[in-house]
Each structure stands twice: as structure tokens, then as C-alpha cells.
C-alpha positions as CSV (number, residue, x, y, z in Angstrom):
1,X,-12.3,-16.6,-14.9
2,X,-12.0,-13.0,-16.3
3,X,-9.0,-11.1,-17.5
4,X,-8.4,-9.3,-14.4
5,X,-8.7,-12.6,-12.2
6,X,-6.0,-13.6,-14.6
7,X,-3.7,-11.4,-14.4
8,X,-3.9,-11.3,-10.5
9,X,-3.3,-14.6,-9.6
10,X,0.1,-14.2,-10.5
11,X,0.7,-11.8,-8.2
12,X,1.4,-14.1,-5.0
13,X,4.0,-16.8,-5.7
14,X,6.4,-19.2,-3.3
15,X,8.8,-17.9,-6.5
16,X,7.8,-14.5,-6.6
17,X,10.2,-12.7,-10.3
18,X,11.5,-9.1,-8.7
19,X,12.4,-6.7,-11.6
20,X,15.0,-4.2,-9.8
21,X,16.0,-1.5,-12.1
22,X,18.9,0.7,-10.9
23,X,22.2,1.6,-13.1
24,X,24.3,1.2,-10.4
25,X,25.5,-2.7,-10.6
26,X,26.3,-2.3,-6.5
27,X,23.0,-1.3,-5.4
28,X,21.3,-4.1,-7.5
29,X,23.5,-7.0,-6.1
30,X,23.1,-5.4,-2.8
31,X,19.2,-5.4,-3.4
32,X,19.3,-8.8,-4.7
33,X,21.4,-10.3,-2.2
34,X,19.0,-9.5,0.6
35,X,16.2,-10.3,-1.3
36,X,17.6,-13.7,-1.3
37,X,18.1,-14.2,2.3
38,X,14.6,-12.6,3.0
39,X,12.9,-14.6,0.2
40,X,13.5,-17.9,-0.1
41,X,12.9,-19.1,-3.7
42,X,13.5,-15.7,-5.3
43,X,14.5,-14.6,-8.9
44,X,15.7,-11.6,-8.9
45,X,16.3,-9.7,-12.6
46,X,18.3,-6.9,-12.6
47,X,18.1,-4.7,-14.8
48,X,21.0,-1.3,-15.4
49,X,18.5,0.7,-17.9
50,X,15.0,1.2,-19.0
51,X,15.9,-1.0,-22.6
52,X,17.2,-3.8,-20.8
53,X,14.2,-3.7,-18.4
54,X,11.6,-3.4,-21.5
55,X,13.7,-6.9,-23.1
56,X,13.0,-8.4,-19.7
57,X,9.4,-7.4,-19.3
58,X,8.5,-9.5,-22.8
59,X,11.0,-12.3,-21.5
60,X,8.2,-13.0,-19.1
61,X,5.8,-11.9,-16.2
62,X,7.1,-10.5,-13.0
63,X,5.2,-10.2,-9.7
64,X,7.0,-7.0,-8.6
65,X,9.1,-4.1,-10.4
66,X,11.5,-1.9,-8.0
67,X,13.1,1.2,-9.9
68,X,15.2,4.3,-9.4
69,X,13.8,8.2,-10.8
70,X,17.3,8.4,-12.7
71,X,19.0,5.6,-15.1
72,X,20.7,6.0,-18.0
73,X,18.4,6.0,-20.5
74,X,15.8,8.2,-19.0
75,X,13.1,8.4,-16.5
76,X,12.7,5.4,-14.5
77,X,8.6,6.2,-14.6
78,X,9.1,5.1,-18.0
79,X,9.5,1.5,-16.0
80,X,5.9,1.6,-15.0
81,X,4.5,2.7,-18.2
82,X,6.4,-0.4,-20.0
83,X,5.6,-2.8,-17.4
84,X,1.4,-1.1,-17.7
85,X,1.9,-2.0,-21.6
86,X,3.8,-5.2,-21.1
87,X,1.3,-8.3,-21.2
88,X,-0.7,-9.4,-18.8
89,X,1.0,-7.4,-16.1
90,X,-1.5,-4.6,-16.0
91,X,-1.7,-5.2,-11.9
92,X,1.8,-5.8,-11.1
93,X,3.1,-3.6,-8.1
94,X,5.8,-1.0,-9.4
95,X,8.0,1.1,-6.4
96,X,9.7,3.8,-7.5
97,X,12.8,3.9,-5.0
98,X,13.9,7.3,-4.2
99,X,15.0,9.9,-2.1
100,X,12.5,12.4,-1.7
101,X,9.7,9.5,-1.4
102,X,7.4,11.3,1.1
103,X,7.5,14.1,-1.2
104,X,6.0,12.4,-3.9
105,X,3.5,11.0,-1.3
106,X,2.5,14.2,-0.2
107,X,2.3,15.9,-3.7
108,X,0.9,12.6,-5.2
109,X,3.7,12.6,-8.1
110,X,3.0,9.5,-8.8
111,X,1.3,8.5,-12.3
112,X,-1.6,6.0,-12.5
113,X,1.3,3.7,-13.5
114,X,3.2,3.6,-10.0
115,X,1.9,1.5,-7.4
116,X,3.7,3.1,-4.7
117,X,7.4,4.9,-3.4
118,X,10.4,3.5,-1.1
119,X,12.2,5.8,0.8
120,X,15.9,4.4,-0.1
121,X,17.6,6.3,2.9
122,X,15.2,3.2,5.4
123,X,18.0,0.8,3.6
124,X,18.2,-2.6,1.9
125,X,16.3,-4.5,4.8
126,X,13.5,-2.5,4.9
127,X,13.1,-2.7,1.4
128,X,13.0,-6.4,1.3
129,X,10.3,-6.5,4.2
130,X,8.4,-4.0,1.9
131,X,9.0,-6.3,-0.8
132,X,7.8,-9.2,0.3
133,X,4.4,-7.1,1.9
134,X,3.9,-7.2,-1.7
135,X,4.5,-10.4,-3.3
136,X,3.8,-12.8,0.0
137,X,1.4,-10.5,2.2
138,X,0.6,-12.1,5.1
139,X,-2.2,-11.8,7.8
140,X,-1.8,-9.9,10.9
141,X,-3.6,-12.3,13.8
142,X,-5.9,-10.4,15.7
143,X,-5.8,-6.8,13.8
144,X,-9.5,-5.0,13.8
145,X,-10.3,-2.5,10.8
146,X,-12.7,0.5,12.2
147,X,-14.4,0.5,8.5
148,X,-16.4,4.0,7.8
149,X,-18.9,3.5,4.7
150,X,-22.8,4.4,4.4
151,X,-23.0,2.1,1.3
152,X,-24.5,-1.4,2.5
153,X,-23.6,-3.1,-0.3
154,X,-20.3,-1.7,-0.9
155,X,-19.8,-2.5,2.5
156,X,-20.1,-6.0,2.5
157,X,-18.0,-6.2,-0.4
158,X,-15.4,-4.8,1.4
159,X,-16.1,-6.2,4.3
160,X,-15.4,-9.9,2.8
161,X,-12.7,-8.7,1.0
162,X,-10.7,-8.2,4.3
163,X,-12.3,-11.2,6.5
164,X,-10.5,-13.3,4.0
165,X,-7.1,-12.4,5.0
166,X,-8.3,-12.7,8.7
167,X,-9.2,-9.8,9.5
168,X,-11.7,-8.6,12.1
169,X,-14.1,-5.7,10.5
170,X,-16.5,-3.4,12.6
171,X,-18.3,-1.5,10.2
172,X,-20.0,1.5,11.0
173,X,-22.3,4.0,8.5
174,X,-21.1,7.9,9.9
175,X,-18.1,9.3,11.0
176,X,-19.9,9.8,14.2
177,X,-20.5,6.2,14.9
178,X,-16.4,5.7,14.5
179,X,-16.0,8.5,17.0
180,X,-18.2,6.9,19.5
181,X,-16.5,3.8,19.2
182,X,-12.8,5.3,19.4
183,X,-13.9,7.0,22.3
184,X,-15.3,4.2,24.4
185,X,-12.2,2.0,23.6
186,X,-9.6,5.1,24.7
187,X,-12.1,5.3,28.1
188,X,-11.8,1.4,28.5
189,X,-15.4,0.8,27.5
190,X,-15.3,-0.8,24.7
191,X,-14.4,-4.7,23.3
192,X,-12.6,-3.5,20.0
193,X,-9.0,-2.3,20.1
194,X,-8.6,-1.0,16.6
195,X,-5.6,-1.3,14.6
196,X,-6.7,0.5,12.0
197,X,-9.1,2.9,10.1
198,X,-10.7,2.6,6.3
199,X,-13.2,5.3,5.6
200,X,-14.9,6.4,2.7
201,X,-14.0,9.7,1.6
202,X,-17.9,10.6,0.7
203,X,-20.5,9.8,3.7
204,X,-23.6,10.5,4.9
205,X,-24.2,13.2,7.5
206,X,-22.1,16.6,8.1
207,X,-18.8,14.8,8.2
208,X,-17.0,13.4,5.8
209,X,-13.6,11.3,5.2
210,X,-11.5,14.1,5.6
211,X,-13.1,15.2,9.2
212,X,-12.4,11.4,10.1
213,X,-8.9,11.9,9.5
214,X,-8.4,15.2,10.9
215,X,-10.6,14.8,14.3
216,X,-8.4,11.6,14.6
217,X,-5.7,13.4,14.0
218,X,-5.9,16.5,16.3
219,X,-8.7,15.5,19.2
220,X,-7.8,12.4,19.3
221,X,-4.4,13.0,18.7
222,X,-3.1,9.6,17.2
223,X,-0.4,10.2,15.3
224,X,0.1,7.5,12.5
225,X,1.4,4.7,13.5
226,X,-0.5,4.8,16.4
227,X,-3.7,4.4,14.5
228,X,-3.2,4.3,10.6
229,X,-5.8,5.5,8.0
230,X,-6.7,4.7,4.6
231,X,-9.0,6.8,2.8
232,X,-11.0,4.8,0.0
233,X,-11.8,7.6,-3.0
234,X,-12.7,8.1,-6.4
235,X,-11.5,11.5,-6.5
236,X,-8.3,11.6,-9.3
237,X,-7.4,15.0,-8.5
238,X,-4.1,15.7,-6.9
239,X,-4.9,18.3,-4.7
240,X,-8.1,16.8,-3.4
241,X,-5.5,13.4,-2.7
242,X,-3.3,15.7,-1.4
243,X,-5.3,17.7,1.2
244,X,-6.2,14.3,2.7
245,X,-2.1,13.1,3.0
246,X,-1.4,16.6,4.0
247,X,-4.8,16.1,7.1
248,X,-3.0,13.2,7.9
249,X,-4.1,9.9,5.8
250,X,-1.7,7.3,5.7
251,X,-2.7,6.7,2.5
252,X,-5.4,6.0,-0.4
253,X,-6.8,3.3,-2.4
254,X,-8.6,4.5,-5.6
255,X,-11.7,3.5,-6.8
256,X,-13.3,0.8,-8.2
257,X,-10.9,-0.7,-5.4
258,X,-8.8,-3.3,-6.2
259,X,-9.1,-6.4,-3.8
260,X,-5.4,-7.0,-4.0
261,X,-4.2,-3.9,-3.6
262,X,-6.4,-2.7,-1.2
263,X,-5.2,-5.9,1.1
264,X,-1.8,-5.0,0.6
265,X,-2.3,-1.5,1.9
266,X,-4.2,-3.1,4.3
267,X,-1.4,-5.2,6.0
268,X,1.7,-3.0,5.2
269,X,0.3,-0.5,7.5
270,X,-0.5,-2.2,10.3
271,X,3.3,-4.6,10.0
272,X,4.9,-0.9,10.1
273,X,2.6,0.1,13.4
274,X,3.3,-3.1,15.1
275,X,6.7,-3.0,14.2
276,X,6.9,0.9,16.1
277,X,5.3,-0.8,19.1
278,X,7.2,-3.9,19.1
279,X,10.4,-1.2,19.0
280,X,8.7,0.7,21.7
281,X,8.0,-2.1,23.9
282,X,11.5,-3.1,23.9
């Protein structure tokens, strides 16, 4: 088994080891409290400060690390950069919890060392459900992925990489396949329903990633939850990830794409659209 398979599998537990890092005492035992209703079988570590955290780190591994921006003994980031150094936890999910969390999205603020932001003001519940996307992701019956990638091989990588959490995958090569496709379904011609989109950033033909979002977007006029998309790239600039949150991506998975992460991505977004039109249905 290689390192990396190693230091995945510890990443879904029935005992999954939360790290939450906050200095306020109330908000960790709040945290902690619904963690363990949500999750049964649950350690939760709290931790008031970024020394304490670093002690608990080589105490041993953790599936999940939840921090605040300010504690006080510095930048929570620093969190992410210890748990990155700590042992064996090179993969382990770290959510910086703050207040301005769709600005970080939008800016892409966060370091290669952050897995991803939690909007505190959604509240202790909805950080638990988020939570436990993470550290217990589980399949959505019946979801299809519209998948958008000109590489065969890559392709079929992927394409097995989501078929193992149960998940249907129509895989088309251009943009302008997807369109056809989205089209027929919204005329009642077609035998998908997609749930969601994954597209290359980079394809063949005149349009690219970007178009995909933006024609979705605007001529199409789904808004987010309604159909989500995640845009697979390579590109580490901020601006370039920014243009496509900013067009209207739900988000992005960096490549060489991580099989775990990319799953997780995967199945948070379409909980939070079903959840809209579960709310909307009743």
C-alpha cells in the first residue's frame, strides 16, 4: 500500500477524532456537544490555542481539524500548517470557521494548507452536518454527475472514482455535448436528471470550463443549488480560481485530484441542494 493510501484510510472512522480549536471555552463545548448527538462514537479534542492544538496533533491522528482565524496565540491558519507538518496527517480536512467565509471563497484566501471554510453565522447544526460530510460521507441514492472531460483516460479514472460511492456518471467530451444534454432534459427529452456538474477547466473545442459555468449560469439560468458545479483545475493562481467562483462555480478540486476529496466535494454539494428542495417542497 503506498504512503498516501496510508494516510487516507484514516480518514473515515465509526470514531472519527474532531480537533476544534477556538479560545472561547463556550463555543467549543457548544461545538462538541452537538457533535456528540450528531456523531455517535465521537472524540472530540478541544483545543483554546494554537500550542495546545500542536501538543494534541503529536498526541495522535485526527480525522478532522475545525479552527477559528483569531486565538490567542496567533493565526488560526497556523492550525493547518501544524496539522500539514504533523505525521501522517498530510490529508486530514482542516475548516477554518469564520465569519466572512464566502469572502475567502471568492478571493480564494485560503493556503494550500486549508481544506475548506464554515460560515459560523449557518450555526452549530450546520456545522456538525458539515462535519460529518467529512469524516462519514455518505452516498446520495440516485444522484447523476453531468461529467465534462476530453481526456479518455482521465475520464475513466474519474469516472470509477465516483461509481464507487454510487454514483451515476454521464460523461461527455465538449462543453457542447453537456449543453445538448441539459437542454433535452429542461424540454422533457431526455432520461438523465442531473444533480450535478464536474467539468474540466481545459477542453477541446471553442469552449472551455469557464463557458460551462457561465452559459449554465445565465442561459440556462440555474442558480446553485439548483444545479451545482465543480470545476476540476490545475491552475494555482488565485485570480484564475477566482474568475471561475466569481462566473459562478460552486467550487474546485485541484489537480492531480484527490479521490477523497474530490468525493467529499462531490456529496456535500448535492446534501446542500437536496436539502434546498426538500425545504422547498415543504
Amino acid at each position: 500500500m503506498s504512503m498516501s493510501s496510508q494516510q487516507l484510510r484514516h480518514l473515515i472512522s465509526d470514531a472519527p477524532r474532531v480537533m476544534v480549536v477556538d479560545g472561547s471555552k463556550m463555543v467549543r463545548k457548544m461545538i462538541a456537544d452537538v457533535l456528540n448527538r450528531e456523531l455517535p462514537g465521537v472524540e472530540v479534542i478541544g483545543c483554546a490555542s494554537i500550542a495546545e492544538a500542536r501538543v494534541a496533533l503529536q498526541a495522535g491522528a485526527v480525522h478532522l481539524v475545525t479552527t477559528s482565524l483569531a486565538l490567542p496565540d496567533g493565526d488560526g491558519l497556523e492550525i493547518a500548517r501544524s496539522v500539514r507538518e504533523a505525521a501522517g496527517q498530510a490529508y486530514v480536512p482542516v475548516i477554518v470557521v469564520s465569519g466572512d467565509a464566502q469572502q475567502h471563497l471568492v478571493e480564494r484566501r485560503f493556503t494550500e494548507y486549508v481544506t475548506d471554510y464554515f460560515d459560523k453565522s449557518l450555526g452549530h447544526e450546520a456545522l456538525a452536518a458539515f462535519i460529518r460530510g467529512y469524516v462519514q460521507p455518505q452516498p446520495v441514492a440516485g444522484a447523476t454527475v453531468l461529467y465534462i472531460e476530453d481526456s479518455r483516460v482521465v475520464a475513466e479514472t474519474t469516472r470509477r472514482m465516483l461509481e464507487r460511492h454510487d454514483l451515476e456518471v454521464i460523461h461527455v467530451i465538449r462543453a457542447e455535448d453537456a449543453f445538448a444534454l441539459l437542454t433535452a432534459e429542461s424540454l422533457g427529452l431526455s432520461t438523465h436528471n442531473f444533480d450535478i456538474v464536474l467539468t474540466d477547466v481545459t477542453l477541446k473545442g471553442e469552449l472551455s470550463g469557464r463557458d460551462v459555468v457561465q452559459r449554465i449560469r445565465v442561459d440556462f439560468a440555474y442558480g446553485k443549488r439548483r444545479l451545482p458545479i465543480l470545476v476540476m483545475t490545475g491552475d494555482d493562481n488565485r485570480d484564475n480560481q477566482s474568475a471561475l467562483l466569481q462566473a459562478g462555480a460552486n467550487d474546485l478540486v485541484l489537480k492531480p485530484i484527490e479521490e477523497r476529496l474530490l468525493v467529499t466535494k462531490v456529496l456535500f454539494q448535492l446534501r446542500v441542494s437536496g436539502m434546498d428542495e426538500a425545504r422547498a417542497a415543504s
